[in-house]
N, C-alpha and C positions, 0 to 999 in steps of 0.2 A: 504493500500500500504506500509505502513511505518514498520507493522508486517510480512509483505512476503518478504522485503527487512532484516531484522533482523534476517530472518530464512537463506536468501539466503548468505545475507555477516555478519555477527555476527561480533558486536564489539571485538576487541580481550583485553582476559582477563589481570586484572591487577597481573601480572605474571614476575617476572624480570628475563629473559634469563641468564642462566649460561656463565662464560666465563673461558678461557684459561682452564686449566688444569679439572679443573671441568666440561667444554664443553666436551672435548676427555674422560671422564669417564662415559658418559652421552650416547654420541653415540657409544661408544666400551659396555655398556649396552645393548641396543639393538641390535647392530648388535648378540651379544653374545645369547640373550635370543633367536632372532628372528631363529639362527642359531640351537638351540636344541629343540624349543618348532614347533611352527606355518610354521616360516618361511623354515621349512627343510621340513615341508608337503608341503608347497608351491609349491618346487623343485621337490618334488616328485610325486605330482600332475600334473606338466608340465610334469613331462619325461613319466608316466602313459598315457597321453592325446598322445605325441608324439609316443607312441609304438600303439594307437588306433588307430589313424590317419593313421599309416605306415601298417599296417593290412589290408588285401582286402577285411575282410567283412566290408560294411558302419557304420559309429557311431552306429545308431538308431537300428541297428541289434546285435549290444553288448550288455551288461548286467555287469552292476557293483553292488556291492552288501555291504552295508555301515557295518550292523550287521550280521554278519553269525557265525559260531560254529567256537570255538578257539579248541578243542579237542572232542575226539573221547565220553570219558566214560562223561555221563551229570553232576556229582559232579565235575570232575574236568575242563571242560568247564566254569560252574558257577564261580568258582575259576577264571577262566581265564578273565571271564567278567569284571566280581568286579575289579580284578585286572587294568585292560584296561580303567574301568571309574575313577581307584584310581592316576591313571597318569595322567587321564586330570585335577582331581580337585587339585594333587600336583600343574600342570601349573599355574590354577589361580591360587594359595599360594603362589607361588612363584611371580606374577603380587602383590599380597597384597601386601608380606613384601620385595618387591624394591621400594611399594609407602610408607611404612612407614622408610623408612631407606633413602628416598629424606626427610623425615619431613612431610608427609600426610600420608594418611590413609584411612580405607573404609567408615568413613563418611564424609570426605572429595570430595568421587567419586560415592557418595549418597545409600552406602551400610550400610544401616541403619535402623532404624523399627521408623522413625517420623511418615512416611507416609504410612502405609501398604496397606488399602483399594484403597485407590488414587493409588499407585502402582500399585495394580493391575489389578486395573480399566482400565490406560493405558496401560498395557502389555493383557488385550485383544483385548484394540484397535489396538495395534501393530502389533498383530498376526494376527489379522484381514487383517489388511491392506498389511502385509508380503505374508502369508502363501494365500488367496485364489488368487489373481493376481499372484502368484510364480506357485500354481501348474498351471495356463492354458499357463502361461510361460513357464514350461517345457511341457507340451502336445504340444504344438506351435511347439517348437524345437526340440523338437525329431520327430515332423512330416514334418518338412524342412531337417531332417539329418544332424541337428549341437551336438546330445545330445548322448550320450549315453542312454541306458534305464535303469534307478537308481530302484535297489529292497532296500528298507529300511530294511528291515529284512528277514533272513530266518532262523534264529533261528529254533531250533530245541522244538517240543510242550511238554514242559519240565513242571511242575509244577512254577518254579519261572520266566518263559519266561518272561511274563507283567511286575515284577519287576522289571526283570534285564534291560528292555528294557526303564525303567521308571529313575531305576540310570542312566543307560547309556545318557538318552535325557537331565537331568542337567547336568551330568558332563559334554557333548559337552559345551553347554551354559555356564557354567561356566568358563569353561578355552577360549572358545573363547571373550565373553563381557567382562570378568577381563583384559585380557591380551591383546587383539585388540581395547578394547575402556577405559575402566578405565586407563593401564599401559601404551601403546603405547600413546595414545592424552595427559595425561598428562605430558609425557616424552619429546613428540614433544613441545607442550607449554616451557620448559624449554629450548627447543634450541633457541626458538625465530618462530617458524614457525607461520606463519597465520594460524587459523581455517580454511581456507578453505584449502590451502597445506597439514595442517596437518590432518584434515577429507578424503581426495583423494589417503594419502598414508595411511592410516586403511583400507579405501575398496577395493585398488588393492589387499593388503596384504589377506586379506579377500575372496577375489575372486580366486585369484593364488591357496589357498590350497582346491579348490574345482572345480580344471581344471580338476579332473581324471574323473568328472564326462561329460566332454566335455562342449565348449564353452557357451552353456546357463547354466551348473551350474556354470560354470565363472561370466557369465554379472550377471545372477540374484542373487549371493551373493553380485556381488559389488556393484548392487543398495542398496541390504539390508545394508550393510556396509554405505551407504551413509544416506542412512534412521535413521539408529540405531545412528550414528555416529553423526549427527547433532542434533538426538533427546538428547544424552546425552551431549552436548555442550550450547545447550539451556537449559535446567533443573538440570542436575547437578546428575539426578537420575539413577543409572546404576541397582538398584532392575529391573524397569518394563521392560528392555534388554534381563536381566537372566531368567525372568517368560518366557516372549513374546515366548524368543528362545526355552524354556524348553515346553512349551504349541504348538510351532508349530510341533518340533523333535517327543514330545508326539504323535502327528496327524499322523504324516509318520511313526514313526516305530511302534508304537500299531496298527493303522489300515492296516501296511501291512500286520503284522504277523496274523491278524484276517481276513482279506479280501481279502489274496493272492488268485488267481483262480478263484475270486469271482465277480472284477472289470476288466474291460478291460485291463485299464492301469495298474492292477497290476499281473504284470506275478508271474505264484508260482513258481517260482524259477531261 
């Protein structure tokens, strides 16, 4: 009892909240990052969700599409790719060096090689416990008509398709678990927030820039948000976040671009 009480309300860390002038630097931080990184998919995600909604075909009858061709000729789509996954791992670099320019750092947010095996041992548990309860979450929801119908890739059957599809599923990972749980929780810790305040606004945030996928890829990111977010509050380790998330993306976008037409629920295009 006294373990599932620690998991539900965590002591809060010994962490001395910033104040005055260093407060307003703190939160004009975030608002700033939150506004060019995550937080403007957010926004964008809502108003995506809101032109579906306002649409007369029903959600479940739409099709959103996460990986598709950025250009016509195939060398320069690839280019395009690269590029696309080179801005998400800019994001996290950028969640790095504002925890080390606060005085921390990534092994301070447990981006580290202490524990590798261990890590990764629970970043299959995590995926485990993410990814197969998510997908009958979204089969659920798009057969109630709250979902849009999510194609994870339709890449074009290019030679480097698997790769790029393989960069592209860390780079999401990265820039989302650096920036949403490493930079955002230990940024709130410094205002003063309780772990549980400060774990509820990572998985809205979490949730909001995965509204274009309609209301259940809303809920079911912000449970993962709640999941991943307490996992890294309790351990300290943000390696098995970045496997976990990089290992489930792996699942969705390799097996789409291999299994479109082939599975019910995956339409080829």
């Amino acid at each position: 009892m006294s373990t599932l009480r620690a998991w539900l309300v965590p002591p809060q860390p010994e962490v001395e909240p910033v104040t005055g002038r260093e407060r307003r630097l703190v939160v004009t931080e975030i608002l700033v990052v939150a506004t060019v990184t995550l937080g403007l998919s957010g926004l964008r995600s809502l108003i995506s969700l809101l032109d579906s909604l306002a649409a007369p075909t029903p959600l479940a009858q739409r099709q959103v599409t996460i990986d598709r061709p950025l250009a016509t000729d195939a060398w320069v789509d690839l280019a395009a790719q690269l590029a696309s996954s080179l801005q998400l791992v800019a994001w996290g670099g950028l969640g790095l060096y504002l925890l080390l320019r606060a005085g921390s750092g990534p092994r301070a947010v447990g981006l580290d090689g202490r524990r590798p095996w261990r890590d990764l041992r629970a970043a299959c548990g995590l995926a485990a416990l993410i990814g197969i309860p998510g997908l009958a979450f979204y089969l659920v929801t798009r057969a109630i008509g709250i979902n849009l119908t999510v194609v994870p890739s339709v890449l074009d059957d290019h030679w480097w398709r698997v790769p790029a599809l393989l960069v592209s599923a860390f780079a999401n990972s990265w820039a989302e678990e650096v920036l949403v749980v490493g930079w955002l929780l230990s940024a709130l810790r410094r205002l003063g927030l309780t772990e549980n305040r400060s774990l509820l606004v990572a998985a809205v945030l979490r949730g909001s820039y995965h509204l274009y996928q309609g209301f259940g890829g809303g809920i079911g990111n912000l449970v993962m948000g709640l999941v991943f977010g307490r996992y890294w509050q309790r351990t300290g380790r943000l390696w098995p976040l970045v496997w976990a998330h990089t290992l489930i993306d792996v699942v969705a976008f390799v097996g789409s671009a291999l299994l479109a037409g082939r599975v019910s629920f995956l339409p080829s295009s």
